[in-house]
C-alpha positions in Angstrom: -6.2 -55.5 24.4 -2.2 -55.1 23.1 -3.0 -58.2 20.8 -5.8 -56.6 19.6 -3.8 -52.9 18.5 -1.5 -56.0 16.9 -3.8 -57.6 15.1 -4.9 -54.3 13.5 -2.4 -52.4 13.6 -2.0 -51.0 9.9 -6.1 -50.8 9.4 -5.9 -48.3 12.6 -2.9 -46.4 11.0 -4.7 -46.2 8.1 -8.2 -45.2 9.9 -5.9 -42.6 11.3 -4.2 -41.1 8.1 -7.5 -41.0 6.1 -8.9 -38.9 9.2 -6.7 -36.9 9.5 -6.5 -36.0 5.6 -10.3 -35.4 5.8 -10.1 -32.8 8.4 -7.8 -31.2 6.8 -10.1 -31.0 3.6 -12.8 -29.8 5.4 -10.6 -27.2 7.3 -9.3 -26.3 3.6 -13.2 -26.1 2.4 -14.7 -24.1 5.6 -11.4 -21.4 5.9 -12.9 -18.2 4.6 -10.3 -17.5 1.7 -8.4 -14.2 2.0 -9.8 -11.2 0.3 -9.1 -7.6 0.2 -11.4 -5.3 -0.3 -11.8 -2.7 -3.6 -12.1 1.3 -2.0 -14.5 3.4 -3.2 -14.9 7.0 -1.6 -18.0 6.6 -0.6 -16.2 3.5 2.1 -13.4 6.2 3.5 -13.6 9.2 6.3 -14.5 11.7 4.7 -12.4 14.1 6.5 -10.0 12.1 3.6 -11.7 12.4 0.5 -12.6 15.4 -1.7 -16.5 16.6 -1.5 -16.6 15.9 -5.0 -15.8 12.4 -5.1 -17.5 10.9 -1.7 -20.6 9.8 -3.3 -18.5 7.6 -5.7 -19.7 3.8 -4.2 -18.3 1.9 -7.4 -15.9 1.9 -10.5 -13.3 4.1 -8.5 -9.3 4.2 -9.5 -6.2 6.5 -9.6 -6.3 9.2 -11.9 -3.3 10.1 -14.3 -0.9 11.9 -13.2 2.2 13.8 -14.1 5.5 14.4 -11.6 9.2 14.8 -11.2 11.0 12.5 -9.2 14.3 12.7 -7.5 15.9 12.8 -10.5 14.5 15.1 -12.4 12.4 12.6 -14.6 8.7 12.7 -15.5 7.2 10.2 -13.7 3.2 9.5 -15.1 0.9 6.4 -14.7 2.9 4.8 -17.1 5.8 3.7 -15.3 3.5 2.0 -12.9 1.1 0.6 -15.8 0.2 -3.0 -14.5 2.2 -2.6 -11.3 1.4 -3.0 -7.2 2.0 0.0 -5.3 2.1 1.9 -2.1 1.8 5.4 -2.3 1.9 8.1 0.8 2.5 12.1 1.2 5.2 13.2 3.2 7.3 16.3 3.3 11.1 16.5 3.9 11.4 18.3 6.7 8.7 16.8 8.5 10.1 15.6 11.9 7.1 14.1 13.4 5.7 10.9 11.6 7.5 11.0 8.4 11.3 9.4 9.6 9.0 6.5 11.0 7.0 5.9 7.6 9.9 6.5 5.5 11.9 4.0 7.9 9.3 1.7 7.1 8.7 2.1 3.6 12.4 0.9 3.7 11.4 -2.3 4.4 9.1 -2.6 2.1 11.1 -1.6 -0.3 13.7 -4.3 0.9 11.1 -7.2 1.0 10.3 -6.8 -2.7 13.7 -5.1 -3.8 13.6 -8.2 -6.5 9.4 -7.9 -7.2 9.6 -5.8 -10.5 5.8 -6.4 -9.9 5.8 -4.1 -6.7 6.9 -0.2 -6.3 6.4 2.6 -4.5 5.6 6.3 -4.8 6.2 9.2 -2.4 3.6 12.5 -2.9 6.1 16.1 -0.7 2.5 17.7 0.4 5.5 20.9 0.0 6.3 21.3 -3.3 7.3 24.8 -3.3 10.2 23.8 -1.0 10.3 19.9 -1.9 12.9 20.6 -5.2 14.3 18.0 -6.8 17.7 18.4 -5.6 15.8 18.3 -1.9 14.3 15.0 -2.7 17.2 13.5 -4.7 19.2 14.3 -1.5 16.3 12.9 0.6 16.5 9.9 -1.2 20.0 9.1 -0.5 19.9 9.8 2.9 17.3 7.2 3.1 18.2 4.4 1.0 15.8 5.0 -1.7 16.4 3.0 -4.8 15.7 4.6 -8.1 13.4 2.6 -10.4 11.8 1.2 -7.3 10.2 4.0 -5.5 9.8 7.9 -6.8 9.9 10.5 -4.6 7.6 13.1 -6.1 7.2 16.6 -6.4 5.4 18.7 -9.0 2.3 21.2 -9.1 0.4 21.6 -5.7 -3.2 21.8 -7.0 -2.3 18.2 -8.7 -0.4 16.9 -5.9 -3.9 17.7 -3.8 -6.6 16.0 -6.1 -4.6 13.3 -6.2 -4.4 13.3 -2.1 -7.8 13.8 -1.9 -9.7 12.1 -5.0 -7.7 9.5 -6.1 -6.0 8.0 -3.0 -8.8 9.6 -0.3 -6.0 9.3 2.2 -5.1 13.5 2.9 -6.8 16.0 5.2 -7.6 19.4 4.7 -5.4 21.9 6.1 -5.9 25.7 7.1 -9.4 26.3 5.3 -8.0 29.8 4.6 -4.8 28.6 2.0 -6.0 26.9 -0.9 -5.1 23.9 -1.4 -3.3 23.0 2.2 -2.8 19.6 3.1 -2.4 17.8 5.8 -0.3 14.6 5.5 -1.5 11.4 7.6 0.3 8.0 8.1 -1.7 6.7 5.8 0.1 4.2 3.2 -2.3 3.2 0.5 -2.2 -0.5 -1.3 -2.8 0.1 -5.1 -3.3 -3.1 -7.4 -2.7 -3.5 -11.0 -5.7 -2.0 -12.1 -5.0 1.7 -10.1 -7.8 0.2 -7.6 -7.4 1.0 -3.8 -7.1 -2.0 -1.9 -6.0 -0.8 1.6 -4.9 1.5 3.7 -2.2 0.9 6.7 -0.6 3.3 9.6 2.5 3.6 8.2 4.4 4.5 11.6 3.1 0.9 13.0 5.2 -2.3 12.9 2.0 -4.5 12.8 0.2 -2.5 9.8 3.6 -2.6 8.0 3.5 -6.9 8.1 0.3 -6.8 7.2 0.9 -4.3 4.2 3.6 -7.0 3.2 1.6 -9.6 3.6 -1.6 -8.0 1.6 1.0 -7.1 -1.4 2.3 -10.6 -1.6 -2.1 -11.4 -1.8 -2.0 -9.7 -4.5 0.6 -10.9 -6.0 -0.4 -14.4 -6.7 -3.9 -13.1 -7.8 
């Protein structure tokens, strides 16, 4: 038998290499390729989306919009024309969820601090006592890097249709004040072409690596 493995050796080996490259081809060839899906509001809770938009099934994306940021610049679609981002609603004082999203929307921030690709924007769901100077001095409490991520503030009724019918992510609040939010966790995953592409608990570590993962997706696409 051992003279026999001698004998052919090197037509084993190679019996054994050419195997194993064809099971890897077929492994390549029957892995279901990654995909993310495109939102529509007619796919999201509806406790999230505005009545007027949830029978929308196709063609939907991110209105325009028009805010201040931190420091005191207009910040429109503009400046993230062609870009990845996450966007959320938060307010400053909030002491419940938001030190955990904003903590994580840190590290975000630091895994594609050198993606000019990627950025992110923060909606206050309280602009009347968001200010600038509140959210400039947010921002360096936190670690926010201008250029990279806006925190925004700006006219309520705006900040809400763009909660609730462009990034379906907000609920309602006190059905009595017009216009009251509700924050969530919610991050939202917006491509290139102001698509929705996911949405991810932003006070879990587990959503957060797969936010990071889904944004480096869609950077190679």
């Amino acid at each position: 038998m051992l003279s026999f493995f001698k004998k052919y050796k090197w037509f084993l080996l190679i019996v054994i290499v050419l195997s194993a490259i064809i099971l890897t081809l077929f492994y390549s060839a029957l892995k279901p390729k990654k995909m993310l899906p495109i939102y529509n509001p007619s796919m999201v809770n509806p406790e999230l989306v505005d009545s007027t938009v949830q029978y929308i099934s196709k063609y939907h994306s991110i209105a325009d919009f028009s805010f201040t940021n931190q420091n005191g610049e207009i910040i429109t679609q503009k400046e993230y024309e062609g870009k990845i981002y996450v966007a959320d609603f938060f307010f400053t004082t909030c002491g419940s969820i938001c030190p955990k999203m904003t903590t994580n929307l840190v590290e975000v921030q630091k895994a594609f601090i050198n993606n000019p690709k990627v950025m992110l924007l923060s909606h206050t769901v309280f602009p009347e006592t968001d200010s600038v100077a509140v959210l400039k001095e947010y921002a360096k409490k936190n670690g926010v890097i201008d250029g990279k991520w806006n925190l925004v503030t700006g006219d309520k009724k705006q900040i809400y249709a763009m909660a609730r019918k462009s990034y379906l992510a907000v609920k309602l609040g006190k059905p009595e004040e017009l216009y009251d939010m509700v924050h969530t966790e919610n991050f939202v995953l917006v491509d290139s072409k102001r698509r929705v592409r996911g949405f991810y608990d932003g006070t879990k570590k587990e959503d957060i690596e797969r936010l990071i993962e889904d944004i480096n997706f869609l950077c190679t696409q």
